[in-house]
N, C-alpha and C positions, 0 to 999 in steps of 0.2 A: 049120366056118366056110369057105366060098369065099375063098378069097386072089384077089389080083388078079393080072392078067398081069404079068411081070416088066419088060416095056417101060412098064408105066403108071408104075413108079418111073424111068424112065431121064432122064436131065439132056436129053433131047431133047424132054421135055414142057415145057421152057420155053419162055418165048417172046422171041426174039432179038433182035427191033425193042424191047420191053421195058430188056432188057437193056442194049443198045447206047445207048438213053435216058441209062437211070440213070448207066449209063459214061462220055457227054460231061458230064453236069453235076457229077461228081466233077470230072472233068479242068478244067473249069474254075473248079471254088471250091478245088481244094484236096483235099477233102473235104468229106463233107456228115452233118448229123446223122442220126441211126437214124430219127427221126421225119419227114425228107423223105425217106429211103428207103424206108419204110414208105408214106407219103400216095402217088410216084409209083405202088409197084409194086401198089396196091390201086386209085389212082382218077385215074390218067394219063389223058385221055380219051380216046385212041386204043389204047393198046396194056395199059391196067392189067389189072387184075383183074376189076373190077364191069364193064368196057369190053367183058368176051369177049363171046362169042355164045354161047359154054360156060354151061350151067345151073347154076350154085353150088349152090342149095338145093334139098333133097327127096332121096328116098331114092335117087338115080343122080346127084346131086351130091357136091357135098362136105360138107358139113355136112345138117340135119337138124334146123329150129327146129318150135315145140309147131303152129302154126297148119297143119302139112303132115302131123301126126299124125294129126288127125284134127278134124273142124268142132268135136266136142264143149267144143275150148279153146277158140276162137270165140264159143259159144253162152254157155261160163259168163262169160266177159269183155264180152260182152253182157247179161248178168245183174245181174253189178255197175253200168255205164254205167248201166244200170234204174235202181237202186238210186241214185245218186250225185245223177239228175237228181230223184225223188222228193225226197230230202234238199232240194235246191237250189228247192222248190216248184215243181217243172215249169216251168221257165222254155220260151220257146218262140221262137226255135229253140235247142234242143239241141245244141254246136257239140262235133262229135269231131273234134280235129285228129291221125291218124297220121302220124309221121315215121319214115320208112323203112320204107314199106310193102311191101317187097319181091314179091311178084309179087300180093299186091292179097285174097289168100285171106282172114286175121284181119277185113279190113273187110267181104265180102261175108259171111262167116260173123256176123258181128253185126248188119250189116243185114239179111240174114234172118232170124236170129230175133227182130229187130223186127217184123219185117216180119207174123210168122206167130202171133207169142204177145202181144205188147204192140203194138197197132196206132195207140194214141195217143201211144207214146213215140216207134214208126218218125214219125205224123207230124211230129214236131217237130225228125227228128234232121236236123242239114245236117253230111257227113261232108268232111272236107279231108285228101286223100290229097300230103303235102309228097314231092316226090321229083324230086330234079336229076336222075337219070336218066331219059333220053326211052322208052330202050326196056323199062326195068320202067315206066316211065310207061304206055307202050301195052301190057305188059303187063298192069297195072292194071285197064287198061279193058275188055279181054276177058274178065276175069275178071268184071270187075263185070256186065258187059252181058247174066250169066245173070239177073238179077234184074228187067229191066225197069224200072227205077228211075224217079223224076218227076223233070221236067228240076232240072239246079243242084241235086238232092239229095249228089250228090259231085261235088266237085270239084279240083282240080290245080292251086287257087291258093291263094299262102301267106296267111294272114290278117294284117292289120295289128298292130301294137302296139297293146295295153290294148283291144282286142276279145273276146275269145274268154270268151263264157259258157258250160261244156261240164267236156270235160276233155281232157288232150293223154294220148296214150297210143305208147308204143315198145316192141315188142320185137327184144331185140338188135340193137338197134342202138349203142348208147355203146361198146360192144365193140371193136365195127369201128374207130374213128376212129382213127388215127394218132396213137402215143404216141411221149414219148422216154423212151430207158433211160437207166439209171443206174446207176454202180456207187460202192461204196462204200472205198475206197483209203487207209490210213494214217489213217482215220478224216474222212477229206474226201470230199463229193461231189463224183463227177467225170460227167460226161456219154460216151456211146457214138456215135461216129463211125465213117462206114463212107468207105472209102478203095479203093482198084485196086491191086493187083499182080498183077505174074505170071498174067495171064490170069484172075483172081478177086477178089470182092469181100472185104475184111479190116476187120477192128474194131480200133481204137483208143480209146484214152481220152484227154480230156479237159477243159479248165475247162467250167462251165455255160455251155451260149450264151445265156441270160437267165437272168437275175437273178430272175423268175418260179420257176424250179425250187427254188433254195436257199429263199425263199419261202411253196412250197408245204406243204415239210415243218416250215417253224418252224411255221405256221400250227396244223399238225398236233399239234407239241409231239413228235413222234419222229424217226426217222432209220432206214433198213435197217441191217440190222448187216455191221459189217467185213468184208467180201468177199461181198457179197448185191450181185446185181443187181436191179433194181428197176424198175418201169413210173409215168411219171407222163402222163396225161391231162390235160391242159390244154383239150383242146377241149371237153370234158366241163363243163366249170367255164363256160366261153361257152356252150355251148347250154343250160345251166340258165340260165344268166342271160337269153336270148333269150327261155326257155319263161316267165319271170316277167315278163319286158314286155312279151307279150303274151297273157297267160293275165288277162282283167279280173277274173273268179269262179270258180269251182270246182276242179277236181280234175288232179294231175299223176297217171299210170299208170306205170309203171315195168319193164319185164321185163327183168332181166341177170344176165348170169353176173359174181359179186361177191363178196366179203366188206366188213366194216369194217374202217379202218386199220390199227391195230392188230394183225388176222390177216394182211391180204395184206401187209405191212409187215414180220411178226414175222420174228427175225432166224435161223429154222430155215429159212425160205425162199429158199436160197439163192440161186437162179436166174430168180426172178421170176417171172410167171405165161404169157410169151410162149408162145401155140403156133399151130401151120400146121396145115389140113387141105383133104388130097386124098384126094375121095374115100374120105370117113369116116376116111383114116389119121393121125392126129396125128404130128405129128414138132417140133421145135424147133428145125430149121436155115429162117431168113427167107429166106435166100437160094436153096434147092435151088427147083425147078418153079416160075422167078420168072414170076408172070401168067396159075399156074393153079392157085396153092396159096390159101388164104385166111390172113389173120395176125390175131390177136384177142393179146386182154390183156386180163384182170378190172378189172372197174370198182372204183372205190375210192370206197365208198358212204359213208361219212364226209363228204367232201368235197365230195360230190351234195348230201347233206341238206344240210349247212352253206351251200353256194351257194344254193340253194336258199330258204333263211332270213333270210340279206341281199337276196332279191329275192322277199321276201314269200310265199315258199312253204314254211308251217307242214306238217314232219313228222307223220301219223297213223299212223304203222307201218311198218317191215320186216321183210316173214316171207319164207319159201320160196315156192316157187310150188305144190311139195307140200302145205302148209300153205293156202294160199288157194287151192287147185281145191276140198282137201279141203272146206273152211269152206265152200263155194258148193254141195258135193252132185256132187261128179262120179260117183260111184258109184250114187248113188240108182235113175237110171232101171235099173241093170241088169237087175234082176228081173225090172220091169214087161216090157223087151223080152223076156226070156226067156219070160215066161211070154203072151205076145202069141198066136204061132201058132209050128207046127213050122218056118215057112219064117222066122222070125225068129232062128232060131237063128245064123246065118251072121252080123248085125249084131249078135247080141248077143256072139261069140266076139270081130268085129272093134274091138266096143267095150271089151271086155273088155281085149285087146290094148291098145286106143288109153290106157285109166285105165291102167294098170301101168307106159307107159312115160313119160308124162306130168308122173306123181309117182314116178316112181323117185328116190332121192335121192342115185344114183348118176350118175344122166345128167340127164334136162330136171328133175326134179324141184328139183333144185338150185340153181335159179335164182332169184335172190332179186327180189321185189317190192317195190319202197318206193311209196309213196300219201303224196302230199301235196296241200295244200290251199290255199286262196286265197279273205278273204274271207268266211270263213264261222262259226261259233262250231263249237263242240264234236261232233263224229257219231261214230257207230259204224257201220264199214260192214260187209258180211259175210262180206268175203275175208279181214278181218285179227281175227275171231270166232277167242278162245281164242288 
């Protein structure tokens, strides 16, 4: 294993204007909750995290999502969209809306393989790449512009309410959003507040600052248990509800790192599921490399589907992403490559490579997918086969 240079961990990789941020708006509330310290130090527009110029994702990043592994998740997640619009009687246009398309890769990889294997599905598809940010925006577009695309086949504007005949599809993204913690004290929830001393940022406890949180977990019917910190996503619960007023027919796609209530909840879980990564190194202090670490928290898919269900988005499944590459055939073509020419050998290692880390169920394999639906009667689709 290559270690990193020992200045990549040093407290100078923060970033100070970041810092100095978050410091005046403590000093003037008081203190502030974990979940505003979280939204500035990730999406402050000048100094956060998503705001660097620093590359977050790919393998000289920090992190490392399925669509940078390699096209072939692309290609099966265009397999399925195949598949969904077939069900749906080919409607035309095929609308895919991604949200948080991060530098633009998962969409060109599906619209090439429209493009190249189903030429009557590519003409139907109109893709909507949603993304506040301007510079993975133009990002985006570089990436798309290998394609040569027909005009308005993609575009960077959000679709209307009760529009969208298609499907809306995210990876990793609910992740990202700005959660608040909780901890669980004398058998009461109390809420995580971050405070200034001493030249450092400090955690306190206490009451809910909405009435929303206490809330969420009756809703649930459980509670962490006595001395378990906890993550609650609230913004999660708004953008399902977003995705069902404007989702008119078809399919919700889902990629995240998650469990159901129940497990991310269970009361062995002391600590919650908070973690940071720099350059691939996880760690669990929010506070160290503020504005160039990344902060995530599992999604609490219970309360997905359930939102999801008051805004007309019928449940068809949640499996791993292991499970639905499998179901789709990702291993199938390897042979064939293999057994192509001697100079295929080189793609077929890399693919080889690419299926192993994909569905590892150690790493991306892990990721669970939930598929829901709008609209529609009874399908069987073939990511959630078996």
């Amino acid at each position: 294993m290559i270690r990193p240079d020992r200045d990549e961990f040093d407290a100078s990789t923060e970033n100070p204007l970041l810092k100095e941020a978050i410091r005046q708006r403590i000093q003037e509330a008081g203190r502030i909750t974990f979940h505003e310290f979280m939204q500035m130090a990730l999406y402050h527009p000048r100094h956060g995290y998503y705001a660097s110029e620093r590359e977050p994702m790919g393998r000289h990043g920090d992190y490392l999502t399925s669509p940078q592994v390699h096209p072939i998740f692309g290609y099966l997640v265009a397999k399925q969209l195949w598949q969904m619009w077939e069900v749906m009687g080919r409607p035309h246009p095929f609308e895919v809306v991604e949200m948080g398309p991060g530098t633009g890769l998962l969409a060109r990889d599906i619209l090439r393989w429209a493009q190249s294997r189903e030429p009557d599905f590519f003409g139907t598809l109109r893709y909507y790449l949603v993304e506040p940010n301007e510079a993975l925006a133009a990002r985006q577009r570089t990436t798309l512009a290998e394609l040569s695309l027909p005009a308005r086949q993609a575009s960077w504007e959000e679709p209307e309410a009760d529009s969208v005949i298609g499907c809306f599809l995210s990876n990793e993204l609910v992740d990202s959003f700005a959660v608040h913690r909780l901890a669980v004290e004398g058998g009461e929830l109390r809420e995580v507040y971050v405070t200034w001393a001493e030249g450092s940022f400090r955690e306190e406890t206490g009451p809910p600052s909405t009435p929303a949180l206490a809330a969420y977990f009756d809703r649930l019917g459980l509670q962490p248990g006595e001395g378990c910190r906890a993550e609650v996503n609230l913004q999660a619960v708004e953008w399902m509800a977003d995705m069902g007023r404007t989702l008119r027919q078809g399919f919700a796609l889902t990629f995240d790192y998650g469990y159901p209530a129940p497990e991310l909840y269970a009361p062995w879980r002391r600590d919650g599921t908070l973690l940071c990564f720099y350059r691939h190194n996880p760690s669990t202090d929010p506070y160290a490399r503020l504005g160039r670490q990344d902060i995530t928290a599992h999604v609490d898919f219970t309360t997905l589907m359930r939102a999801g269900e008051e805004h007309g988005l019928e449940p068809l499944g949640l499996t791993t992403q292991a499970r639905f590459l499998a179901a789709l055939g990702i291993g199938a073509g390897l042979e064939t490559v293999a057994r192509e020419s001697p100079q295929a050998l080189e793609e077929y290692y890399a693919r080889r490579r690419a299926v192993s880390e994909l569905i590892d169920p150690a790493g991306l394999g892990r990721i669970r997918v939930l598929i829901q639906a709008r609209g529609l009667g009874p399908c069987e689709l073939w990511g959630l086969a078996g």
